[in-house]
C-alpha positions, -999 to 999 in steps of 0.1 A, spaced: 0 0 0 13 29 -12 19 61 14 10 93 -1 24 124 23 9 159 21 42 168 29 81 168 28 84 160 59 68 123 62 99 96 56 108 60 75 98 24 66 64 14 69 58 -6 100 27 -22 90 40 -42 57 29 -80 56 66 -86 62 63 -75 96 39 -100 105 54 -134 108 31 -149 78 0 -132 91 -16 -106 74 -40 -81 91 -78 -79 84 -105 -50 96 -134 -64 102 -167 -43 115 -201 -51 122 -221 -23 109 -246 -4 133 -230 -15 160 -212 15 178 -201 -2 210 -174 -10 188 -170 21 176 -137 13 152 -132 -24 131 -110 -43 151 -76 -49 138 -65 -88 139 -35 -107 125 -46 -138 105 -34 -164 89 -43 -161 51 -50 -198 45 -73 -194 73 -111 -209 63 -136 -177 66 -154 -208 82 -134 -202 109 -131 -169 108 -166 -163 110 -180 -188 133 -150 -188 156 -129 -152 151 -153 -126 147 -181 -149 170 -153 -142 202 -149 -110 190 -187 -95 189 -199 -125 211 -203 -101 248 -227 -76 224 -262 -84 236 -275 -88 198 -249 -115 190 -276 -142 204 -299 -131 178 -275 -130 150 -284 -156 120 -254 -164 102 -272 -173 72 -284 -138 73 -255 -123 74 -244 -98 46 -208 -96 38 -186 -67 27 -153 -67 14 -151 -27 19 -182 -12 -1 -188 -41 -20 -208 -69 -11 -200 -105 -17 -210 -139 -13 -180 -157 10 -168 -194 2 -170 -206 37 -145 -234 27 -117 -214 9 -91 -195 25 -93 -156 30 -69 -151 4 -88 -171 -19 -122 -150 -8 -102 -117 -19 -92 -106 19 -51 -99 13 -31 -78 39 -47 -46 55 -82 -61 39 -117 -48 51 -143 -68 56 -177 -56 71 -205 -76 82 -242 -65 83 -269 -87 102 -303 -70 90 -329 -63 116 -304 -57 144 -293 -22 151 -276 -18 187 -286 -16 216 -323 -7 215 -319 6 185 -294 28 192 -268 19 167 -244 13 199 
């Protein structure tokens, strides 16, 4: 990923480059209209991870103490890689679903919006 500076005065290696991370890469992921988290958590993965795993494991520990996870239908989750939606292979790897190093991927469960309502 390329750096663009708005000035002279920006210079030094980039600390976040996938050779910094062991083999991992690192993957946003946010659940949309849900505030308590109010920033996509940053985790290292491994890129032959299974979004299987990912999803029913990873981001299920991550969201799991928010009191809409119980109601959350994983079937009726809609998947973002950034702005554009997509339909995840469960059994391929991240890599092979498009999520490379510094990737984005948003999640959207319909019908749940926070904590009554509130978008936190």
């Amino acid at each position: 990923m390329a750096v663009v500076a708005l000035n002279e005065g920006y210079s030094g290696p980039m600390r976040d480059s996938v050779e910094n991370f062991h083999g991992n890469h690192l993957l946003y992921v946010g659940w949309e209209d849900h505030l308590m988290f109010c920033a996509p958590h940053c985790i290292a993965v491994a890129p032959g991870m299974r979004f299987a795993t990912l999803a029913q494991e990873v981001i299920a520990a991550m969201y799991g103490m928010h009191p809409d996870w119980h109601a959350v239908r994983p079937e009726s989750i809609e998947w973002f890689r950034s702005r554009e939606r997509f339909t995840p292979d469960f059994n391929a790897s991240l890599v092979e679903n498009g999520l490379g190093h510094k990737a984005l991927l948003r999640l959207r469960t319909p019908g749940l919006t926070g904590i009554g309502g509130s978008h936190s």
